[in-house]
MMTF fields as JSON, N, C-alpha, C and O atoms, coordinates in Angstrom:
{
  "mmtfVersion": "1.0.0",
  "mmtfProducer": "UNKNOWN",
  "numBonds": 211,
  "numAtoms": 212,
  "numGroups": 53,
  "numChains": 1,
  "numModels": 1,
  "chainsPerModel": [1],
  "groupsPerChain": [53],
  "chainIdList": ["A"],
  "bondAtomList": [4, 2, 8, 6, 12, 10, 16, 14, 20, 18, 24, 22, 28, 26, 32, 30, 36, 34, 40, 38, 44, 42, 48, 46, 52, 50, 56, 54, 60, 58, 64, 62, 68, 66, 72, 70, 76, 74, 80, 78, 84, 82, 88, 86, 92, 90, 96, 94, 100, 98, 104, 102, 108, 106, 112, 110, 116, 114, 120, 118, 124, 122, 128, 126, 132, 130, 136, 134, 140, 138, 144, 142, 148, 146, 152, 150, 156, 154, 160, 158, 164, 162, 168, 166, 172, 170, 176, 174, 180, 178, 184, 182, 188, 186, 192, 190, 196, 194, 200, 198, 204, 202, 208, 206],
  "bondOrderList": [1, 1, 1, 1, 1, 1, 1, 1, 1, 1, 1, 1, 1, 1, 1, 1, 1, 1, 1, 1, 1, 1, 1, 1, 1, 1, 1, 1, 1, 1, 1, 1, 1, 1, 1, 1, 1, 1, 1, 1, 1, 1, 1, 1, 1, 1, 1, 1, 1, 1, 1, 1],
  "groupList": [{"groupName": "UNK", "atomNameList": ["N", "CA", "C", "O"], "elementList": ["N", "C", "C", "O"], "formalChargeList": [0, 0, 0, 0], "bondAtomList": [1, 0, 2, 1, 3, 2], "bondOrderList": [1, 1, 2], "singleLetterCode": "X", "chemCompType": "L-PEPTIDE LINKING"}],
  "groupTypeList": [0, 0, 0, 0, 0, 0, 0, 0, 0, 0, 0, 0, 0, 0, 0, 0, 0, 0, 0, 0, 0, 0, 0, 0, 0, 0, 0, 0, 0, 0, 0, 0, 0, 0, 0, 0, 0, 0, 0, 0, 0, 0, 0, 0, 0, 0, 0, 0, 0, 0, 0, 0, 0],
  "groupIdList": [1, 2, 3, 4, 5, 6, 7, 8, 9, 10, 11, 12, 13, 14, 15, 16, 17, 18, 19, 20, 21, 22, 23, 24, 25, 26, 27, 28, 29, 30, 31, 32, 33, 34, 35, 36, 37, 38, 39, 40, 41, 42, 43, 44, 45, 46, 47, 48, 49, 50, 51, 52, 53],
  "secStructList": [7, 7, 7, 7, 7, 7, 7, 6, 6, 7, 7, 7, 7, 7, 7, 7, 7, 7, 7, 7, 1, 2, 2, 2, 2, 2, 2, 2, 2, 2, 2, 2, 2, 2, 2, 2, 2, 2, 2, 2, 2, 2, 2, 2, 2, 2, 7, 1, 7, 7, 7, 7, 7],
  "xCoordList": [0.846, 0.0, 0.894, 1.808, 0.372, 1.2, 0.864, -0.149, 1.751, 1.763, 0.842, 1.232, -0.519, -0.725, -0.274, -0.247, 0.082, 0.174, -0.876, -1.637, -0.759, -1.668, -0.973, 0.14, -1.964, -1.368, -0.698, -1.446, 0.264, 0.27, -0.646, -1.532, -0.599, -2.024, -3.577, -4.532, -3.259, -4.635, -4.322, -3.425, -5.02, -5.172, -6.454, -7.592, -6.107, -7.253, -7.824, -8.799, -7.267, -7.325, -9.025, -9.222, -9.959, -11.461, -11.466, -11.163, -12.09, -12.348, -13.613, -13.733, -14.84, -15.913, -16.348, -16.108, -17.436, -17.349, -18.176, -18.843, -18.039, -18.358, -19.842, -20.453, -20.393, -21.715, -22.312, -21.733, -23.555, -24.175, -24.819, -24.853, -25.352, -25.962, -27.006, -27.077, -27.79, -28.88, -28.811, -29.558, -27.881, -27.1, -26.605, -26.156, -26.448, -25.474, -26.766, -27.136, -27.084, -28.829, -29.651, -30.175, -29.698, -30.405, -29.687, -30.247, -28.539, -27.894, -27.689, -27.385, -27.861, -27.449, -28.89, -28.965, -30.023, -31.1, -31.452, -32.365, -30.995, -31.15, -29.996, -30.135, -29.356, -28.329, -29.343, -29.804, -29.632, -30.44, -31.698, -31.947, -32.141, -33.794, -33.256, -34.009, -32.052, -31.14, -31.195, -31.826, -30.306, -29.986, -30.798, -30.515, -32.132, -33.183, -33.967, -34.492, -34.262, -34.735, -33.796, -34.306, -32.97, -31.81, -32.012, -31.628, -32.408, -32.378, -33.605, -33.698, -34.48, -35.837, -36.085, -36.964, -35.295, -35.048, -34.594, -34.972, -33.262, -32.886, -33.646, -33.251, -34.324, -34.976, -36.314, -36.676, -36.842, -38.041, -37.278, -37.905, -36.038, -35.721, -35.223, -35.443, -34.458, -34.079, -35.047, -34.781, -36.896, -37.681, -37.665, -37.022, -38.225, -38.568, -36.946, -36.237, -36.9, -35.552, -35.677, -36.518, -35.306, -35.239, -33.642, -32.54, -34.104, -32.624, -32.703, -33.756, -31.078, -30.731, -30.877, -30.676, -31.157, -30.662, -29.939, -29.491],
  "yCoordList": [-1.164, 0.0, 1.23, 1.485, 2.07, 3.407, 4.629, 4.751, 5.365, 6.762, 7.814, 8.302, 8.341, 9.074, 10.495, 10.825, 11.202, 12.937, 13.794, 13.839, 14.383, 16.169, 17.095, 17.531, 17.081, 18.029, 19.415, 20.072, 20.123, 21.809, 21.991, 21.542, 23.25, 23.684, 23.615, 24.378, 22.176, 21.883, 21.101, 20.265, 21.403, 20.589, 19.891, 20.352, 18.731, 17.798, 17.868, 17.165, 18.655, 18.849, 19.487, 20.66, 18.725, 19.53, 19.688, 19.047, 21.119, 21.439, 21.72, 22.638, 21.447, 21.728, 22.191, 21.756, 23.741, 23.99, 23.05, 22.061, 23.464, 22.639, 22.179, 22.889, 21.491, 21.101, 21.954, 22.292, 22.126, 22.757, 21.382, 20.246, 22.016, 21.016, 20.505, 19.289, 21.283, 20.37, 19.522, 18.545, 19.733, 19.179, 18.132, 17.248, 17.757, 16.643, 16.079, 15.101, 16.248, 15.418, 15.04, 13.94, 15.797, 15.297, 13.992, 12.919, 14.259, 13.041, 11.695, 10.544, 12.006, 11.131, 10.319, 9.104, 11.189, 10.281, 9.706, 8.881, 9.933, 9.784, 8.046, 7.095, 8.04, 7.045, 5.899, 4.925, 6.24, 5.526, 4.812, 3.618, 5.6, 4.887, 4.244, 3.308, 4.135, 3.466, 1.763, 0.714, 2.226, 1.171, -0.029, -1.195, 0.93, 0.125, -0.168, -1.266, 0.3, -0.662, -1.906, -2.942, -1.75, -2.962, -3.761, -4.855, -3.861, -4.743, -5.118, -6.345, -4.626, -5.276, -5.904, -6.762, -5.518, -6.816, -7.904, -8.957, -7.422, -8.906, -9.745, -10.898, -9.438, -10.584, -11.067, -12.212, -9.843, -11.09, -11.297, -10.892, -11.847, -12.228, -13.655, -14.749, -13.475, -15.035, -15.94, -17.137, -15.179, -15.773, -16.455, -15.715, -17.597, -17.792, -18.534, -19.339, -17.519, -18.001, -18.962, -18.55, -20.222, -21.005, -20.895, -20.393, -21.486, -21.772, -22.87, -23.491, -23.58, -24.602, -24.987, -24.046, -26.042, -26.299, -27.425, -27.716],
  "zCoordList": [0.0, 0.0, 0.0, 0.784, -1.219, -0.779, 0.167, 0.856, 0.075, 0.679, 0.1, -0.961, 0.683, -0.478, 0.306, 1.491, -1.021, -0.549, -0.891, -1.857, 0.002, -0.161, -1.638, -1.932, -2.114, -2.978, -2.884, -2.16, -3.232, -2.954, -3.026, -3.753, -1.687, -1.25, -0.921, -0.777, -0.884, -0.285, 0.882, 0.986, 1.607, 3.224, 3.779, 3.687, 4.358, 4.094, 5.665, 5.934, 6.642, 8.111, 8.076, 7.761, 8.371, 8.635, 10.609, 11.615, 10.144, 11.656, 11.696, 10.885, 12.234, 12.445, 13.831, 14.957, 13.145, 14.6, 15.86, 15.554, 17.136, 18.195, 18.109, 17.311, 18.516, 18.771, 20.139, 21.171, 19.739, 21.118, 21.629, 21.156, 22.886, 23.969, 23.025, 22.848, 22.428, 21.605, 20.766, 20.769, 19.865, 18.774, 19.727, 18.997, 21.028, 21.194, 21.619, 20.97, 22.016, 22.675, 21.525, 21.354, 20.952, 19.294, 18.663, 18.438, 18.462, 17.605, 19.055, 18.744, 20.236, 21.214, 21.234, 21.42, 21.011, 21.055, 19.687, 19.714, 18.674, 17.136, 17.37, 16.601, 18.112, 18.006, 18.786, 18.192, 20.4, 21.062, 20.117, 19.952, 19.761, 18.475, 17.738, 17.472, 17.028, 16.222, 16.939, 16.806, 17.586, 18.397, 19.116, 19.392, 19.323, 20.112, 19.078, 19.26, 18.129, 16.708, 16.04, 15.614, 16.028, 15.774, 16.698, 16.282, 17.754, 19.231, 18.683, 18.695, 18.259, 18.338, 17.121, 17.043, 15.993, 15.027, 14.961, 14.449, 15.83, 15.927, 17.049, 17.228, 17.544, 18.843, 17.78, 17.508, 17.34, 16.044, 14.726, 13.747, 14.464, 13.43, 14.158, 13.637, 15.553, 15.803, 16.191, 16.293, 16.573, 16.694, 18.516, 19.261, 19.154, 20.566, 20.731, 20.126, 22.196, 22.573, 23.382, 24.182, 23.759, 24.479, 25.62, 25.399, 26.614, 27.427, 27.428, 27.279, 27.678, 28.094, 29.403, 30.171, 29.95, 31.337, 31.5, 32.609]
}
């Protein structure tokens, strides 16, 4: 695999500005609904769980 370079004059460094409190609560609960829909697919996709004993 090679090295790649930056071309003259361009810089690939992104700075974005900070997030506010809402912006972090928004995407923090946007992640949570994510997450808790994936959980609830996979429990009706593997169908009745049984245990061993």
């Amino acid at each position: 695999m090679n090295l790649i370079k930056e071309p003259k004059g361009v810089d690939f460094i992104i700075q974005s500005p900070p997030l506010t409190d809402k912006e972090r609560k928004e995407i923090s609960d946007f992640i949570a609904s994510r997450k808790s829909k994936k959980n609830a697919a996979v429990k009706t996709a593997k169908g009745k769980i049984t245990v061993k004993k």
